[in-house]
Backbone as numpy.savetxt, mean C-alpha at the origin, in Angstrom:
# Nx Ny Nz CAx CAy CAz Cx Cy Cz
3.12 -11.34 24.05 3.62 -10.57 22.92 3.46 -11.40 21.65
3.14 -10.64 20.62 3.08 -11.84 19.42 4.29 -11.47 18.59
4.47 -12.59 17.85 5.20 -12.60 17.25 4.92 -12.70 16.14
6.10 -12.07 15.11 5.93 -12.25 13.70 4.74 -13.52 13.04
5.39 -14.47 13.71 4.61 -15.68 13.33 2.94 -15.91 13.12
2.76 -15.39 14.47 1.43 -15.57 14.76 0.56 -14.56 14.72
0.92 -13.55 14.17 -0.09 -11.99 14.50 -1.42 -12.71 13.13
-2.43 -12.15 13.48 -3.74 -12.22 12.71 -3.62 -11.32 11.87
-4.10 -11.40 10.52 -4.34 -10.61 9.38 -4.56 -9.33 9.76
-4.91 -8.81 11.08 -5.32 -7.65 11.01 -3.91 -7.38 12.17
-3.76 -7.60 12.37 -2.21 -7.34 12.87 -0.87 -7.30 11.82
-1.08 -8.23 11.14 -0.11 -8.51 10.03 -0.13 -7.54 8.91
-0.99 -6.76 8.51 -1.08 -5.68 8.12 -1.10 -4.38 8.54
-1.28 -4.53 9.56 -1.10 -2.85 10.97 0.71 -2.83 11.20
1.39 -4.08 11.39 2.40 -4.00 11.38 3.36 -3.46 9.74
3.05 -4.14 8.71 3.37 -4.02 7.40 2.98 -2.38 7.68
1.83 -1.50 8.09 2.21 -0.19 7.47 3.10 0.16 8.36
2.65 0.10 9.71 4.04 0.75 10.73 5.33 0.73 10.09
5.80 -0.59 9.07 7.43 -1.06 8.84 7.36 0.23 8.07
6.35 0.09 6.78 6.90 1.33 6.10 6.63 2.10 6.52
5.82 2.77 7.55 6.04 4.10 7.69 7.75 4.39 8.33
8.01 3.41 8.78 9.55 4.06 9.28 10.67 3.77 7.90
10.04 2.62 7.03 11.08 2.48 5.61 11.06 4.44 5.11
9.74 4.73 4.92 9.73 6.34 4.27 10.26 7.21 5.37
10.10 7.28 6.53 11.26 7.99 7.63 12.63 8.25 7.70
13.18 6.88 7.29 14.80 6.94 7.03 14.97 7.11 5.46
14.15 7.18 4.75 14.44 8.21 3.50 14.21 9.15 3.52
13.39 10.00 4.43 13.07 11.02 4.84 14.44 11.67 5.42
14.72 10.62 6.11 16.21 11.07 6.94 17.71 10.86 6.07
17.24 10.46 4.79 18.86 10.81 4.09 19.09 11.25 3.44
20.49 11.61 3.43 20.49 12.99 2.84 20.34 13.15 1.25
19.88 14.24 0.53 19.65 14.38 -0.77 20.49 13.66 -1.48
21.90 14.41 -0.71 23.33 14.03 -1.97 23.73 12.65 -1.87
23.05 11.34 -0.50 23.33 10.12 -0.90 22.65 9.13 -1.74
22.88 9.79 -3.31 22.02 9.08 -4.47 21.49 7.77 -3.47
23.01 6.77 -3.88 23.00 5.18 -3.97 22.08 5.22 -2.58
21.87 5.81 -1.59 21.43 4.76 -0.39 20.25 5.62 -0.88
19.70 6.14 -1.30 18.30 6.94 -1.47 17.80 6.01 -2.18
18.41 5.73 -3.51 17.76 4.82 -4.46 17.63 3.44 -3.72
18.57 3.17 -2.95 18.56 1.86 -2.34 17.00 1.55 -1.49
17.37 2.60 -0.72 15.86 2.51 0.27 14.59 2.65 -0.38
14.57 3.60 -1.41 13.31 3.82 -2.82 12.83 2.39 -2.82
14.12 2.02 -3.28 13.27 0.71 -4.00 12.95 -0.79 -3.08
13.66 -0.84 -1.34 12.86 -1.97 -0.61 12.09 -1.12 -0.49
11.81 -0.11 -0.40 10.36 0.23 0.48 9.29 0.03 -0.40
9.34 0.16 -1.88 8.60 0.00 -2.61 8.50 -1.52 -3.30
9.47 -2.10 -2.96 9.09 -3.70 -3.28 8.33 -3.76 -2.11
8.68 -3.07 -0.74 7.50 -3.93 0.30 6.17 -3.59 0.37
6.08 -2.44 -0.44 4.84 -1.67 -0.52 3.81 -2.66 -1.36
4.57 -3.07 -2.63 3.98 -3.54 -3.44 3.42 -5.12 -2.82
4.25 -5.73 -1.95 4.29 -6.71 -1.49 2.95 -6.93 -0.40
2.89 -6.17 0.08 1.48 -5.68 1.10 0.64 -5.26 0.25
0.51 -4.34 -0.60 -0.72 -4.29 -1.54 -1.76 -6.01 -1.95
-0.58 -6.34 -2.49 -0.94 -7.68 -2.86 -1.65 -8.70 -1.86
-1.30 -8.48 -0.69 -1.58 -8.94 0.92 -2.76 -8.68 0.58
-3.19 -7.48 1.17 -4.59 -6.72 1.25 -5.31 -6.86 -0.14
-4.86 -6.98 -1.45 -6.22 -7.51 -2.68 -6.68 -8.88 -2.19
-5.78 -10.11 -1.88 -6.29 -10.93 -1.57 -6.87 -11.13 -0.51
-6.71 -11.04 0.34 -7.09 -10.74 1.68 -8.02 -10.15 3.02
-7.66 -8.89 2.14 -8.63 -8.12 3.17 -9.88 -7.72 2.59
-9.52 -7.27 0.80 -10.36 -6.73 0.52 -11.98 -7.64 0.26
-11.61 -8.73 0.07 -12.85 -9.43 -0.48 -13.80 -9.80 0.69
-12.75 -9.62 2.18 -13.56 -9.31 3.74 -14.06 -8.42 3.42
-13.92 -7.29 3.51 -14.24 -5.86 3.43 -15.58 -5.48 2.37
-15.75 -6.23 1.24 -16.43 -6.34 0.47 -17.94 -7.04 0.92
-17.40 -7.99 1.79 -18.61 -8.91 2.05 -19.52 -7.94 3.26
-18.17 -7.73 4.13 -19.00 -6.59 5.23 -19.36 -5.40 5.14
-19.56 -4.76 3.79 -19.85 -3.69 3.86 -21.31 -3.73 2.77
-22.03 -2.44 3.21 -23.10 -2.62 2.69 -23.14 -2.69 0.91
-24.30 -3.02 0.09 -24.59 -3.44 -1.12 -24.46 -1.77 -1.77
-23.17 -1.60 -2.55 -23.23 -0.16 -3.63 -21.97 0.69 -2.67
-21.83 0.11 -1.61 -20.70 0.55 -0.94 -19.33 0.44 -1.66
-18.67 1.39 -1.60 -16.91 1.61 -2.83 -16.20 1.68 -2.18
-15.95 1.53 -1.01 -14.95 1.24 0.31 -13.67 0.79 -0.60
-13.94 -0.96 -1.22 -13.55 -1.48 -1.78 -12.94 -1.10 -3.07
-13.90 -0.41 -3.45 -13.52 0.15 -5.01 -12.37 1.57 -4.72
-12.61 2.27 -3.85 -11.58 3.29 -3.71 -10.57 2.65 -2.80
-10.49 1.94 -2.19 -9.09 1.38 -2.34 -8.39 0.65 -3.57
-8.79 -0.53 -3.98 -8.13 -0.29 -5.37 -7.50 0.30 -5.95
-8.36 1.78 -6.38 -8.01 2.99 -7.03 -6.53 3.36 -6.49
-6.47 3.52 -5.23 -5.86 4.11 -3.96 -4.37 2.92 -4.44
-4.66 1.83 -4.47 -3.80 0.84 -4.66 -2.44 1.23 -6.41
-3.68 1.14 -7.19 -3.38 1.29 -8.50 -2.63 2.58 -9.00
-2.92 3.26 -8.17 -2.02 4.94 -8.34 -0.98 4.87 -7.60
-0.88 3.87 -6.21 0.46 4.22 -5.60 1.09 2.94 -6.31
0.84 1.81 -7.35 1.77 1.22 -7.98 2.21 2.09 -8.95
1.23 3.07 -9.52 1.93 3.94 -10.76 2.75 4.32 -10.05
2.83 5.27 -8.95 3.68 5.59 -8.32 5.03 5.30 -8.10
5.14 3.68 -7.55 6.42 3.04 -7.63 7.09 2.93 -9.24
5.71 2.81 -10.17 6.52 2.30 -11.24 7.54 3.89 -11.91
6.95 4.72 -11.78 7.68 6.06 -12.14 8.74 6.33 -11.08
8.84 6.05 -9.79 9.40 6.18 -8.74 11.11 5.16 -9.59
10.76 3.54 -9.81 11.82 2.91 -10.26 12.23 3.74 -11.43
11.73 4.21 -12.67 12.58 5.18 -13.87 12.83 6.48 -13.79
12.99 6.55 -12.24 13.16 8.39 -11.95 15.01 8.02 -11.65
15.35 9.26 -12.22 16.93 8.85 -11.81 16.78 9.26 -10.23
17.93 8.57 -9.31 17.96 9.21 -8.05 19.03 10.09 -7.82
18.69 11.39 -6.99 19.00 12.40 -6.96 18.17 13.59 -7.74
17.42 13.59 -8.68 16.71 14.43 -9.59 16.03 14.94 -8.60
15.13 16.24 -9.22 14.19 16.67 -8.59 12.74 15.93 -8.64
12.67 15.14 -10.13 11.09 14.15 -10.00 11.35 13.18 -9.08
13.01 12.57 -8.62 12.74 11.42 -7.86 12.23 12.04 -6.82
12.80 12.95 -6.02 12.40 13.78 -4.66 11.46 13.64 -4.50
10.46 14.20 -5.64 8.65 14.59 -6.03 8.28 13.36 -5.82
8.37 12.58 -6.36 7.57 10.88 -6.56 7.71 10.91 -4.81
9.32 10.14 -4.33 9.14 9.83 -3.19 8.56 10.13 -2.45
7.99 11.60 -2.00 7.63 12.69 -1.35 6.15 12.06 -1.54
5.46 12.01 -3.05 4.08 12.02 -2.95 3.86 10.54 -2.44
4.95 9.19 -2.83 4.76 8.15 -2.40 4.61 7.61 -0.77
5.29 8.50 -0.41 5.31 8.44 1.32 4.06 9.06 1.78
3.79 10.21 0.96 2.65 10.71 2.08 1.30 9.81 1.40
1.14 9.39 0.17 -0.29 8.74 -0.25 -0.02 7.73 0.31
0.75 6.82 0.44 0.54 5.67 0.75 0.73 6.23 2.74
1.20 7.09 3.57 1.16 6.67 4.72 -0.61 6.96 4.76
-1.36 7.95 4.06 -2.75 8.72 3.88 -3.55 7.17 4.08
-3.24 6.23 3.44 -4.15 5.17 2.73 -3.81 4.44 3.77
-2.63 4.50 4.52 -2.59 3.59 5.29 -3.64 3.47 6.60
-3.87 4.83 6.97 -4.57 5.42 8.14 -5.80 5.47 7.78
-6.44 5.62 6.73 -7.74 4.93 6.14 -8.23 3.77 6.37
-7.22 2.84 5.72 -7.72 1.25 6.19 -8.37 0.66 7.91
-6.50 1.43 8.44 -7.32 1.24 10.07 -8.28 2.05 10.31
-8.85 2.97 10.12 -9.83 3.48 10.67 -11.32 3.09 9.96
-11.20 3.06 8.71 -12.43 2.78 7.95 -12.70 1.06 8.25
-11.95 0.34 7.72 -12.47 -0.96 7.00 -11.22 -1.77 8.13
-10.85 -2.08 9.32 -9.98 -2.72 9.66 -11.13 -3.21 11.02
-11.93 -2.81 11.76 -12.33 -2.62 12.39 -13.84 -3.38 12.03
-14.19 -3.43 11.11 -15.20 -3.70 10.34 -15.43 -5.35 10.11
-13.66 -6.15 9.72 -13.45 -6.73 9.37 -13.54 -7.84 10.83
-12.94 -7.17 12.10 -12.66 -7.62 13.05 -13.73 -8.32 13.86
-15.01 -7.14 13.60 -16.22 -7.60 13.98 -16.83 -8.63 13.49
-16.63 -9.21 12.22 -17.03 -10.57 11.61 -16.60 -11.50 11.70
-15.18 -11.57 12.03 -14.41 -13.14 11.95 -13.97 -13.55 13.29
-13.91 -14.69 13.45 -13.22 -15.34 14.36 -12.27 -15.08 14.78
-11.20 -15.38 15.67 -10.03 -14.86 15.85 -9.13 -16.20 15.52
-10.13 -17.71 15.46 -8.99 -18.54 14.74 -8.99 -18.02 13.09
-10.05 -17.56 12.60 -9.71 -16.96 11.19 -8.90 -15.91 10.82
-9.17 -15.26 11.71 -8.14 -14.19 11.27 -6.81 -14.43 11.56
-6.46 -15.67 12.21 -4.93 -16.15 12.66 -4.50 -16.72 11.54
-5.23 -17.20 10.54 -5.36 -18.43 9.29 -5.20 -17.40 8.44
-5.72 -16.48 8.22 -5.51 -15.63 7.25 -4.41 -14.68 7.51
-3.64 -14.35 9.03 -2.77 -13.77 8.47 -1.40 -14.63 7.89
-1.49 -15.96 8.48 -0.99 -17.05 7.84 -0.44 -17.07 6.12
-2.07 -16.58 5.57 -1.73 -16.48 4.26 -1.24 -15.51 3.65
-1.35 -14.44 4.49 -1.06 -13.13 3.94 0.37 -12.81 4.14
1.07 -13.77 5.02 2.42 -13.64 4.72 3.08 -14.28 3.91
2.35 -15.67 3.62 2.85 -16.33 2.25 2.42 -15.28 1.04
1.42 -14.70 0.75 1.07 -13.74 -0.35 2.35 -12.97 -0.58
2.77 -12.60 0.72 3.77 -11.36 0.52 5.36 -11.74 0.12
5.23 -12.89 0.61 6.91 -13.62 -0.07 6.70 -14.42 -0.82
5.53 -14.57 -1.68 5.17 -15.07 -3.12 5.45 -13.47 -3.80
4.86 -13.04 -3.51 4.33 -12.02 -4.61 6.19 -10.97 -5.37
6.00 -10.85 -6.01 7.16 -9.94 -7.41 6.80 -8.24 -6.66
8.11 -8.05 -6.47 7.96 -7.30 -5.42 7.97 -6.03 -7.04
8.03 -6.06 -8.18 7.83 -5.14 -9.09 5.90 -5.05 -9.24
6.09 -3.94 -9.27 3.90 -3.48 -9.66 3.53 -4.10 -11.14
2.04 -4.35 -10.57 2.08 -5.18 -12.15 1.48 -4.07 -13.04
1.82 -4.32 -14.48 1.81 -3.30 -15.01 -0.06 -2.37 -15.25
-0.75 -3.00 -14.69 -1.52 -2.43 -14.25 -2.80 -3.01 -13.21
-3.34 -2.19 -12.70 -4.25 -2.74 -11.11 -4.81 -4.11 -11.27
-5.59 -4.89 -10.41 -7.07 -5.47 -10.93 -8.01 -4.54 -11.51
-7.93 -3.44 -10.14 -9.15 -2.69 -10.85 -9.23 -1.90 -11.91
-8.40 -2.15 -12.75 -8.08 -1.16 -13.94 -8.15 0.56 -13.71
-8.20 0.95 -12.32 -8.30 2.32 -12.51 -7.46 3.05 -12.70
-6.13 2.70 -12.95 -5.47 3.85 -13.98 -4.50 2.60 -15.16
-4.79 3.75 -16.13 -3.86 3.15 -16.98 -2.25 2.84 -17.13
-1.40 1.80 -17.07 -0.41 1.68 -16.85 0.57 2.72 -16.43
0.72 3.61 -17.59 2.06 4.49 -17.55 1.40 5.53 -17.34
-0.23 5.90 -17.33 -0.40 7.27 -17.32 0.09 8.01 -16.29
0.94 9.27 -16.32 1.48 9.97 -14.96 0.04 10.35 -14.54
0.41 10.83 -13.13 -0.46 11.65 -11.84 -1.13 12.57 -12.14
-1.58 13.46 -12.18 -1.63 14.94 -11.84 -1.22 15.92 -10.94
0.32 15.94 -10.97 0.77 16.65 -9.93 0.69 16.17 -8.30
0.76 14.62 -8.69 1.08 13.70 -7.72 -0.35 13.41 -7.12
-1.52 14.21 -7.32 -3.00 13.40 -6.82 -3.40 12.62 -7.59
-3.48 11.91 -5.99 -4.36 10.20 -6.65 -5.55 10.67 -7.01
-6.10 9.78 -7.15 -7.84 9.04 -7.95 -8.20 11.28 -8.14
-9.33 10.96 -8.06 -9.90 11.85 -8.66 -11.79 11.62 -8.25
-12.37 12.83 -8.11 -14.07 12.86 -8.12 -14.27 12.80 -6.85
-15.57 13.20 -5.89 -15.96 13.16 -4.83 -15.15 11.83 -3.98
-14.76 10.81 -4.20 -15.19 9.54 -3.59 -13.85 10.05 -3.24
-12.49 10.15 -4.03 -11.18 9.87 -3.20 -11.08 10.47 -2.30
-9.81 9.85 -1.52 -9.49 10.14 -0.41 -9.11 11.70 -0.03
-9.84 12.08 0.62 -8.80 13.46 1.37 -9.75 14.21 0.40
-10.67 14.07 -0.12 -11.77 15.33 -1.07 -12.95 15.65 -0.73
């Protein structure tokens, strides 16, 4: 059995979405009228969200980049994918809790980010596995848990990849936009 300690980057991130998918479950599971524990859970799930994002820019993606073919956006639409669910959190933290936009945010935050999560493993997780070692990928998930208890669990105020602009809202909660995103 592995343990926290020792899981490989590609474990260490399969686990990170599993956590949140059950962090957005038990907000799923409480009730409207308990503002304080709604807002409470809002916001670890979204410091841990943000906290794993950061994992995977350093981390996975610049694997993912190397193994995939030349003009390939694998890379680039995650980003995107990245940068909209920080807008996300960041409107998610100035939504009052209890409102009807907090509901909305949470709602679109749980399902884009569980969407993106099930992307990674299937697209680009697999990809990654086939290239490296398995002492590397033990080394790297090494780092990717220091990344994640380094990293400011607040979104920075905008991506690497610059694809959305800081504060700009959503469109009715869809991410990216044009043939390439997800789910189009």
């Amino acid at each position: 059995m592995t343990t926290h300690d020792d899981r490989d980057l590609l474990e260490q991130l399969t686990a990170d979405h599993t956590a949140l998918r059950a962090r957005f479950g038990e907000l799923a599971g409480t009730p409207l009228d308990d503002h304080a524990r709604r807002r409470e859970r809002a916001d670890a799930a979204s410091a841990a969200l943000v906290e794993h994002l950061a994992a995977e820019e350093e981390h996975l993606y610049p694997l993912v980049r190397r193994s995939r073919p030349r003009g390939d956006t694998a890379v680039d639409d995650a980003l995107a994918a990245h940068a909209a669910l920080q807008a996300l959190v960041r409107e998610l933290s100035r939504a009052r809790a209890g409102s009807t936009d907090f509901d909305r945010l949470l709602t679109v935050l749980a399902k884009e980010a569980t969407r993106h999560f099930a992307q990674e493993e299937a697209l680009l997780f697999e990809a990654v596995r086939g290239d490296l070692s398995d002492h590397t990928l033990d080394a790297l998930g090494d780092s990717a848990r220091r990344t994640e208890a380094a990293t400011s669990s607040t979104p920075p105020r905008s991506s690497r990849s610059g694809a959305l602009p800081p504060d700009r809202p959503l469109r009715d909660g869809i991410l990216g936009s044009g043939p390439s995103s997800p789910g189009t």
